[in-house]
FIKOLZA-1660 file (N, C-alpha, C; in steps of 0.1 Angstrom, whole numbers, plus 5000, padded with zeros to 4 digits):
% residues 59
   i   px   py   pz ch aa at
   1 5111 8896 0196  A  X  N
   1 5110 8886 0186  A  X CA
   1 5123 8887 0177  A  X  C
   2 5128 8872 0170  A  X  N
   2 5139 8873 0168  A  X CA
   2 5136 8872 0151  A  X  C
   3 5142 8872 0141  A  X  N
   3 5136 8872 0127  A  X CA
   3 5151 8875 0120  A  X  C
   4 5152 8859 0115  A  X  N
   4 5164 8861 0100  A  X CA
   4 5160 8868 0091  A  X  C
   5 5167 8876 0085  A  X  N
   5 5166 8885 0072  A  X CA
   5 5181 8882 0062  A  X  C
   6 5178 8877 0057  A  X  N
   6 5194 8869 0053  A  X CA
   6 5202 8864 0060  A  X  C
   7 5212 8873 0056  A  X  N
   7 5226 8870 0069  A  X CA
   7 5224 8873 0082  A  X  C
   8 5215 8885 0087  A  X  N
   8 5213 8893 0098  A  X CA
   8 5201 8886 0106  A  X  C
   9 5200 8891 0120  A  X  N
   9 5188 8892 0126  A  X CA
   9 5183 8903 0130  A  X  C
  10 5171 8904 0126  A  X  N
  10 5162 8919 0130  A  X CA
  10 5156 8915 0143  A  X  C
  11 5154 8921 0154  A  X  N
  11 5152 8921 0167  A  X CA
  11 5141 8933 0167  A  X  C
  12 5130 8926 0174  A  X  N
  12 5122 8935 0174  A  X CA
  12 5122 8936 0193  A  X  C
  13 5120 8949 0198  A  X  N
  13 5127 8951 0212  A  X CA
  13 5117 8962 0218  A  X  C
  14 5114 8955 0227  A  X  N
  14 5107 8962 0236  A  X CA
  14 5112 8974 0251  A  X  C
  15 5111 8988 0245  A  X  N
  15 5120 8994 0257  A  X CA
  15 5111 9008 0263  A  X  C
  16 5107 9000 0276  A  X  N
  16 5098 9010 0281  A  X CA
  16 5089 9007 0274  A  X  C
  17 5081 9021 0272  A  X  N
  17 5068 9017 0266  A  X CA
  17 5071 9018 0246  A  X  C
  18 5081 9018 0245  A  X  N
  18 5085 9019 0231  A  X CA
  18 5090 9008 0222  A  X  C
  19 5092 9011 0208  A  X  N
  19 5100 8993 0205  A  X CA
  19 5106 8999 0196  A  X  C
  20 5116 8992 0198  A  X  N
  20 5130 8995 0189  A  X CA
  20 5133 8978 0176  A  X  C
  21 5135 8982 0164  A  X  N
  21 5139 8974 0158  A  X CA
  21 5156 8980 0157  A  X  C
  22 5162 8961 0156  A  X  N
  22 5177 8968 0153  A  X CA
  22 5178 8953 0143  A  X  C
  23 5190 8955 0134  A  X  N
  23 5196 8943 0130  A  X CA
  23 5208 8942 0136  A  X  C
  24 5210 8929 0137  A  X  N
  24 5225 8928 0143  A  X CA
  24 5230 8915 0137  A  X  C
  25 5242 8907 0138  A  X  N
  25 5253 8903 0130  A  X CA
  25 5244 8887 0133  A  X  C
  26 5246 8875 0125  A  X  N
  26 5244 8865 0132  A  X CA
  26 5255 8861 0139  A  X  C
  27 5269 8869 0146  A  X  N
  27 5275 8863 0157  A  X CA
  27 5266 8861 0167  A  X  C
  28 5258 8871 0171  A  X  N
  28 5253 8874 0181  A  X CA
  28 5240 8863 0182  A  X  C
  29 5243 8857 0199  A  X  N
  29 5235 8847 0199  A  X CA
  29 5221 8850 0208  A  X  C
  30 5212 8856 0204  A  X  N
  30 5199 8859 0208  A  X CA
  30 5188 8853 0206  A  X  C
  31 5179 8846 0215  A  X  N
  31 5164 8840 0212  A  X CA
  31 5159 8846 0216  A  X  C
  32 5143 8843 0213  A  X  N
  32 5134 8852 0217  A  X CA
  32 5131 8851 0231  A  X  C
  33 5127 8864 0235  A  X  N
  33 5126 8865 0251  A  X CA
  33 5136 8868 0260  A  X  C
  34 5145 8865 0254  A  X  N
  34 5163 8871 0257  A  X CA
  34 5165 8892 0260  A  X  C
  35 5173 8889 0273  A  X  N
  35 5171 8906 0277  A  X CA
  35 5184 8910 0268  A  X  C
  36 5181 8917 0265  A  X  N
  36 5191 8924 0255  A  X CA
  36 5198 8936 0260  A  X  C
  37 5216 8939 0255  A  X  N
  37 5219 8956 0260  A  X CA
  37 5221 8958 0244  A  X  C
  38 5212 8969 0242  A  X  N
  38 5219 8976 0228  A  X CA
  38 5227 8989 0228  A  X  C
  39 5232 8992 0220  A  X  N
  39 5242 9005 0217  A  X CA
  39 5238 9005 0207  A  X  C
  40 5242 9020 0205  A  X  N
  40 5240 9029 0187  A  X CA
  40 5253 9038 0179  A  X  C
  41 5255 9032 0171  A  X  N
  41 5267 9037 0163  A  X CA
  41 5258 9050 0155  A  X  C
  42 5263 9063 0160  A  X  N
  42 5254 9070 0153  A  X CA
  42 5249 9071 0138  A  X  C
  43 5264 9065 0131  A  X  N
  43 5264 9065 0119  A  X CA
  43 5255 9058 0107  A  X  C
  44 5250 9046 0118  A  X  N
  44 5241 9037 0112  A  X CA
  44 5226 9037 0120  A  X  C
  45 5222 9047 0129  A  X  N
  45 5211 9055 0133  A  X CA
  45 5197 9055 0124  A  X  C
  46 5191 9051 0121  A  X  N
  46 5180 9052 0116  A  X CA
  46 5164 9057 0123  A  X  C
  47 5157 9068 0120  A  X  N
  47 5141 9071 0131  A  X CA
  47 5133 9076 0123  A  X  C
  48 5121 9071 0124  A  X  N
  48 5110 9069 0113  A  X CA
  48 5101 9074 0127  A  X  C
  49 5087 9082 0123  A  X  N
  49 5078 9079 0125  A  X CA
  49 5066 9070 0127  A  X  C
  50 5061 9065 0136  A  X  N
  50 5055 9056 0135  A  X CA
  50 5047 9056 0129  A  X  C
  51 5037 9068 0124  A  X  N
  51 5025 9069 0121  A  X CA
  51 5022 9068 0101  A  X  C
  52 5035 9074 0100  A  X  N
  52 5035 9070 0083  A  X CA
  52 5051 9065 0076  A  X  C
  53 5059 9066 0085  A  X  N
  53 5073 9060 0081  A  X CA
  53 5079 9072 0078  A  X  C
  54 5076 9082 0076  A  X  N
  54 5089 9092 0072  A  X CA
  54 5099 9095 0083  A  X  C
  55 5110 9095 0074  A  X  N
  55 5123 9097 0084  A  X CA
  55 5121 9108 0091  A  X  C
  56 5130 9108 0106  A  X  N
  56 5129 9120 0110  A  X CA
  56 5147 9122 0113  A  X  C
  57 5153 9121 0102  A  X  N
  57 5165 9126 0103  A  X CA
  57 5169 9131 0087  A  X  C
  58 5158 9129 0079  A  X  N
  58 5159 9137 0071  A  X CA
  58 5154 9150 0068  A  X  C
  59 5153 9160 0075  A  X  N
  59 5142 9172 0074  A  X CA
  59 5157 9182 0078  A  X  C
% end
């Protein structure tokens, strides 16, 4: 699913049996149902638990 958040699109992404949200630029031209390749800049890395939201890169 694709979702404006101002400037950005949040992508909600299905990988394996997991789902990944990412935002990415509105250059990027993605509709929903579109196969996607993502990469990760470590620097902007973000991982939460699913079960209550606490980071797990802050511990």
């Amino acid at each position: 699913m694709v979702e404006r958040i101002g400037r950005d699109y949040l992508l909600n992404v299905q990988v394996g049996q997991n789902k990944v949200r990412a935002i990415v630029s509105p250059d990027s031209k993605v509709n929903d149902g579109d196969d996607v390749k993502l990469s990760i800049r470590p620097g902007h890395l973000h991982l939460f638990k699913a079960s209550d939201g606490e980071s797990l890169l802050q511990r």
